[in-house]
Structure formats: C-alpha cells, structure tokens
N, C-alpha and C positions, 0 to 999 in steps of 0.2 A: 648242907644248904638245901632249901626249900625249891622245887623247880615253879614257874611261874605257870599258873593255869593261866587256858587262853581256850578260845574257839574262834575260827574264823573261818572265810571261804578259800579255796586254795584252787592255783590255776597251773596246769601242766602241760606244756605245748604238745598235740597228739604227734607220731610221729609215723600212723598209720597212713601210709598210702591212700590214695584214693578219696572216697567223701565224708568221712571219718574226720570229725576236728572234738577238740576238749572245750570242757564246761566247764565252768567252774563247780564244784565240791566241797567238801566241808573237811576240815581239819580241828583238831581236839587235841589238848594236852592236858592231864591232871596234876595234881600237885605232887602225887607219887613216882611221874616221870610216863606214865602210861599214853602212848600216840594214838590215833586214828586219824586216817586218813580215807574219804570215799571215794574215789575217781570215775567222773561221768563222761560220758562222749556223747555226740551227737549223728545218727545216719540221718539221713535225710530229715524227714521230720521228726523222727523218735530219739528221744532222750533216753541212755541207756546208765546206770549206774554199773560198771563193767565190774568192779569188785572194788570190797572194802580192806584197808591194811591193817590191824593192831599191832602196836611191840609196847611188851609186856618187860620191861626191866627185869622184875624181879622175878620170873622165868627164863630169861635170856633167849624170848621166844619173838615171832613174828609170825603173827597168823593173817593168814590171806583168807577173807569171804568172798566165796563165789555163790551170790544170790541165784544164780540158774539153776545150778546142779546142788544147791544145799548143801555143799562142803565148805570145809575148811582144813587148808593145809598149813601145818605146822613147821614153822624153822627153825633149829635150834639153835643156838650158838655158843662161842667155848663163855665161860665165866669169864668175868672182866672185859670180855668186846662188847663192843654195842654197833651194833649193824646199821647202815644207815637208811634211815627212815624217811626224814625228810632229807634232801641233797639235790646238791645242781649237778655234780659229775655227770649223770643220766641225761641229763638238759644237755650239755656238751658234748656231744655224740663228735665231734667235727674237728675238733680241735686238737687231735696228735697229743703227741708228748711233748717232756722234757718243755715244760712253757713257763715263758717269764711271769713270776709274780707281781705284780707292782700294787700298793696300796694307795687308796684314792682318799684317806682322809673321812669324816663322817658326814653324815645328813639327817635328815629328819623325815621317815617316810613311815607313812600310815601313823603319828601320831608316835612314834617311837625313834632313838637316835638308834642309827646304823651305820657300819664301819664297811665303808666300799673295799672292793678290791679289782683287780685286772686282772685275766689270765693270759696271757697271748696280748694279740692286735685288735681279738674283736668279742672277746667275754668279758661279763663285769657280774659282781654280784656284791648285794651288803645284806650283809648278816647284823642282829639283835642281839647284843647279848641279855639284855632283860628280857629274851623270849628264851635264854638258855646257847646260842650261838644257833638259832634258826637261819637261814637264811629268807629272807622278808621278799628277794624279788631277784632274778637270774636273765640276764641279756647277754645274747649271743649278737654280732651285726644289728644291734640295733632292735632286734626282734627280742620280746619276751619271750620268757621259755618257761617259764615258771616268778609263780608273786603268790603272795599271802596278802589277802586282803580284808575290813572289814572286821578287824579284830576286835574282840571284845574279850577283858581281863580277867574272865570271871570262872569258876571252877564247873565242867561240865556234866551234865547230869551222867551218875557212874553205869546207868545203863547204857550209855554207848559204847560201853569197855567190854558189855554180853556178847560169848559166842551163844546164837539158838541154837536150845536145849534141841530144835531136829537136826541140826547141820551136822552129819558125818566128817568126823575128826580123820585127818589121815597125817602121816610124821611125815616128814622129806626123807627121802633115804639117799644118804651118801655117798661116797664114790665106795666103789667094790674093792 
C-alpha cells in the first residue's frame, strides 16, 4: 500500500524550563514512507530551528540535523521496527502507567476523519488513518501538547529528505 504524502505545520508543547516555548514547524511525509520533522522554539525574541528529524524507512535510520554544529547523527534500528517519529507518548511525560484506554468514537479535524481516544482521566488524542495512523492533535488536561496543522495532500519536494553534503555524519553508538 501506497503511504499518503502530506506537508503540514506541526506543534510540540516545549517542555524546557524557563522562557523557552515551541513554534510551530514543518512536518513532511513522502510517498515512500520518508518523515521530516523541524522543531522550532522560541527565546525571547529569537526564533530558533533547534534541529531537523528524518526517518528514512528504507534505511531503518533516523537522522537528527543539528543546523549549529553541521552534524548529523545517525540511529539505526533492527529491520522490521519502525521508531517512532511522529508520537504523543513524549507529549505524555505525566501520566504513569498501566492507564485505561478508552475510545472516543471519530471526528473531523483539519479536514480529515480521526478516531479519538483516552489515555487515563486527562489525555486524549485522535489519530488519521488516511495520514497512515499519525496522530493529527494530542491533549493532556485540556492543554495541547502536540497537533498537526494546515495540511496539505500533496508530495513534498525530495529535497527535504537531503542530508548537506557539509554536515558530518556521526552513527549512534550503542550500549557497550
């Protein structure tokens, strides 16, 4: 099956301390399954692009750009996993274990039908399956924690999928 390209803007609750809050970012899917993700923050008046994600399927990889330092570090992963790329669990810092799931039935948000769910007393999230099982928007208390917005259907230009030819490659090295 064909995965659905998409681009849109993507918003991830910061969870830095201090005067550090998130921007929204760009998010990229192509039809070969290939992610991008750019995540921006904000200090004071400067808007930062802190680093870009790729996962590369058909590598079994996830490369993190770090536009300061011109690297990029490399994740590998075993064959047949797929690491999660885009996910609410990270959005959910709070919520313990062992939590009741309960399902909310679908909706209609950003133009797309999406199948809620519950986690606990105070998480919710509904996922697309015509974006692939993304999830489209993640609430903790009430508070967003993460949403995809702004979508548009369309196949994104494959130079977004380029590591720069200057950015030092480095592997992740695993436990000893």
């Amino acid at each position: 099956m064909k995965t659905r390209a998409f681009q849109a803007s993507y918003y991830e609750a910061s969870w830095e301390p201090g005067p550090v809050r998130s921007v929204p970012g760009k998010l990229y899917r192509d039809s070969s399954g290939r992610i991008r993700i750019d995540y921006w923050v904000e200090i004071g008046s400067e808007t930062f692009c802190i680093f870009r994600k790729i996962y590369d399927p058909s590598q079994n990889a996830v490369f993190v750009l770090n536009d300061t330092k011109r690297t990029t570090l490399v994740m590998r992963h075993p064959a047949g996993s797929q690491p999660t790329v885009i996910g609410i669990m990270g959005a959910f810092r709070n919520l313990g274990t062992n939590l009741k799931q309960e399902e909310l039935g679908s909706r209609e948000i950003e133009g797309l039908l999406c199948q809620g769910h519950r986690l606990g007393a105070a998480a919710e999230y509904w996922i697309s399956e015509e974006l692939g099982g993304i999830p489209i928007v993640a609430t903790e208390d009430g508070e967003v924690r993460m949403r995809i917005f702004d979508i548009v259907l369309t196949e994104p230009d494959p130079a977004v999928f380029v590591i720069p030819a200057d950015y030092e490659i480095q592997e992740e090295r695993g436990p000893e």
